[in-house]
C-alpha positions as CSV (number, residue, x, y, z in Angstrom):
1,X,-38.6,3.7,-110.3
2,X,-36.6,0.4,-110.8
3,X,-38.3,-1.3,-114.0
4,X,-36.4,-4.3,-113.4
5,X,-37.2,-4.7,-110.0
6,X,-40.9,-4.1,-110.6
7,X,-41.1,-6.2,-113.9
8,X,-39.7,-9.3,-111.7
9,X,-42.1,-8.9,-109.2
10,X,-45.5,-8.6,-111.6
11,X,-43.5,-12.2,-112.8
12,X,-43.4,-13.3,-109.1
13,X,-47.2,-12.1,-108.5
14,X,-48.0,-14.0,-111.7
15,X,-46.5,-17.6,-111.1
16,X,-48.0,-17.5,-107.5
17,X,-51.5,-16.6,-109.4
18,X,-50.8,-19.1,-111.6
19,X,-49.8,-21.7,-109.4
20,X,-52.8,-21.3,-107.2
21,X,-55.1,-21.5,-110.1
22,X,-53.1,-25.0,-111.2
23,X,-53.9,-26.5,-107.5
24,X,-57.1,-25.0,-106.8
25,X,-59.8,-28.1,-106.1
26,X,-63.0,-27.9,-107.3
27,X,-64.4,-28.1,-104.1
28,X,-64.3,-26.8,-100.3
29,X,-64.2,-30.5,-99.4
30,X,-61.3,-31.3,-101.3
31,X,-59.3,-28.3,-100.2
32,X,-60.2,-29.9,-96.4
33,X,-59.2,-33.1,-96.8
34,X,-56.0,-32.4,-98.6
35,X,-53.1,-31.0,-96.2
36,X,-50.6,-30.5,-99.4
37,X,-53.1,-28.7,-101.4
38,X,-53.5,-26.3,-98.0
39,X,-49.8,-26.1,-98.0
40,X,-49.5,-25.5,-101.7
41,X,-52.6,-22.7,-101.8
42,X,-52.0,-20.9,-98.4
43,X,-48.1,-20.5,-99.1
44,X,-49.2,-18.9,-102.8
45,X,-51.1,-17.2,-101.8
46,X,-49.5,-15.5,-98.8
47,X,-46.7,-15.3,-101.2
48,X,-48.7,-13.2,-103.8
49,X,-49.8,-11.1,-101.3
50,X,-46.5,-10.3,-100.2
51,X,-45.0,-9.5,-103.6
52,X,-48.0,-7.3,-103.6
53,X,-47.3,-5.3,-100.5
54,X,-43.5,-5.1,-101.9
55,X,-44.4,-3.6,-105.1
56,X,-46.9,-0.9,-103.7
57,X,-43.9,-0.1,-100.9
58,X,-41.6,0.4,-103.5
59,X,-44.1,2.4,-105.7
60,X,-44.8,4.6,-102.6
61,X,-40.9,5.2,-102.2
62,X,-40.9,6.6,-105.4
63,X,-43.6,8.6,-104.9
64,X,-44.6,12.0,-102.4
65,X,-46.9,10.2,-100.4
66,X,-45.3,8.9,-96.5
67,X,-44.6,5.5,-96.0
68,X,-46.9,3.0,-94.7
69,X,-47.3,2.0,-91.3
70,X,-49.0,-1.0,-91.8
71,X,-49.0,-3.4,-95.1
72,X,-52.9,-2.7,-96.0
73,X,-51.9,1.0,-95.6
74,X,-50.1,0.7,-98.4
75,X,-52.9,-0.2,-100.9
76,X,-54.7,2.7,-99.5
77,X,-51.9,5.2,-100.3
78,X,-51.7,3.7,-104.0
79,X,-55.1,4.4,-103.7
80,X,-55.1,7.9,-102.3
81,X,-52.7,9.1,-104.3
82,X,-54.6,7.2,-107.9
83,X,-52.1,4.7,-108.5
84,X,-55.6,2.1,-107.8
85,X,-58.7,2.1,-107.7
86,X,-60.7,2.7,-104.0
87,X,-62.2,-0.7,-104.5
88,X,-59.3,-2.5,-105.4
89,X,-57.2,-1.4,-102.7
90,X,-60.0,-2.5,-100.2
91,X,-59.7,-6.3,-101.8
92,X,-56.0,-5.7,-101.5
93,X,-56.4,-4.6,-98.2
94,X,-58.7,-7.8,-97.1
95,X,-56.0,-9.9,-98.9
96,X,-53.3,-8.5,-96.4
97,X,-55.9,-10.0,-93.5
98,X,-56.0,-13.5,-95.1
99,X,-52.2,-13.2,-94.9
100,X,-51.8,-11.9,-91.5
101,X,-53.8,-15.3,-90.7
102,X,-52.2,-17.7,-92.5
103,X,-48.4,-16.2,-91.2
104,X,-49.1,-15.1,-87.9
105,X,-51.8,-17.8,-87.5
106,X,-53.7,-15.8,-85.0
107,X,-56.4,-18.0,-85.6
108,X,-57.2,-21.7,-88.1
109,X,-57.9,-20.8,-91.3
110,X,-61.2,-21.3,-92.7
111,X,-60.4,-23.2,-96.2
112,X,-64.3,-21.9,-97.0
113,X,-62.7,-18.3,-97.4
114,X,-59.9,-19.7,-99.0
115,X,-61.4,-21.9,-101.6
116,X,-63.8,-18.7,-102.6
117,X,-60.5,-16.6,-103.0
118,X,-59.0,-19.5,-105.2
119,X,-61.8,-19.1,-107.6
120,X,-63.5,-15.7,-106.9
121,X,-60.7,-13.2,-106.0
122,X,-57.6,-14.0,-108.3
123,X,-58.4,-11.3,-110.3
124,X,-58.1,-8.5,-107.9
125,X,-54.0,-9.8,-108.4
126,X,-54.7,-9.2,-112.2
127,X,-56.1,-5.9,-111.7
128,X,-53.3,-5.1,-109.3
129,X,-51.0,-6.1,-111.4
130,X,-52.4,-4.4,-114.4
131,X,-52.5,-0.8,-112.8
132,X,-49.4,-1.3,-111.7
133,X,-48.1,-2.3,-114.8
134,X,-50.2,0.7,-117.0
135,X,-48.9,3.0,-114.5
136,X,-45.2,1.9,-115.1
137,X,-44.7,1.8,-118.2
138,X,-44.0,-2.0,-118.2
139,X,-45.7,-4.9,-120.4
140,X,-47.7,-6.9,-118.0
């Protein structure tokens, strides 16, 4: 396993966390009315879930299990082969669906769901980034 290249992601996942926490409005109706703030959120946020996906990817390369097919897949070979925990890889795995929507938009986003990830599901990033972080050997 690259240390490097996992250590700069965790500091990738981290600013986008960050950043997100910096912009996040108080309320649902501020997130609605501001189109930068959308902007600035959804793009963090797809970000973080990305540098997610890489990092488990790259984990799984290093590891026995096969290679993902899909990007939630991924979380639920870390999770399969107890690199995270069940649950967590099921948040993860949700997280990859917010994404999906705000890339692909396959459908508008509803800045409801958003604004409760901005406050209520950061921490599943944390965690992430935490077993990833215990399991590597690398100060998080």
């Amino acid at each position: 396993m690259d240390k490097t290249v996992i250590a700069e992601k965790l500091e990738s996942l981290r600013r986008c966390v960050h950043r997100i926490e910096e912009k996040r409005p108080a309320s649902v109706e501020q997130l609605k009315a501001d189109p930068d703030l959308q902007d600035i959120i959804s793009l963090n946020l797809t970000r973080a879930v990305q540098v997610a996906v890489d990092i488990a990817t790259h984990l799984l390369s290093e590891s026995s299990e096969p290679a993902p097919d899909s990007m939630g897949q991924a979380f639920r070979l870390l999770a399969e082969a107890g690199m995270i925990p069940d649950e967590l890889a099921a948040r993860m795995v949700a997280a990859v669906g917010f994404r999906n929507v705000a890339v692909h938009s396959y459908r508008e986003i509803n800045w409801d769901i958003v604004h409760a990830i901005c406050h209520d599901r950061l921490d599943d990033f944390r965690r992430f980034a935490g077993s990833v972080s215990e399991r590597s050997g690398i100060d998080g």
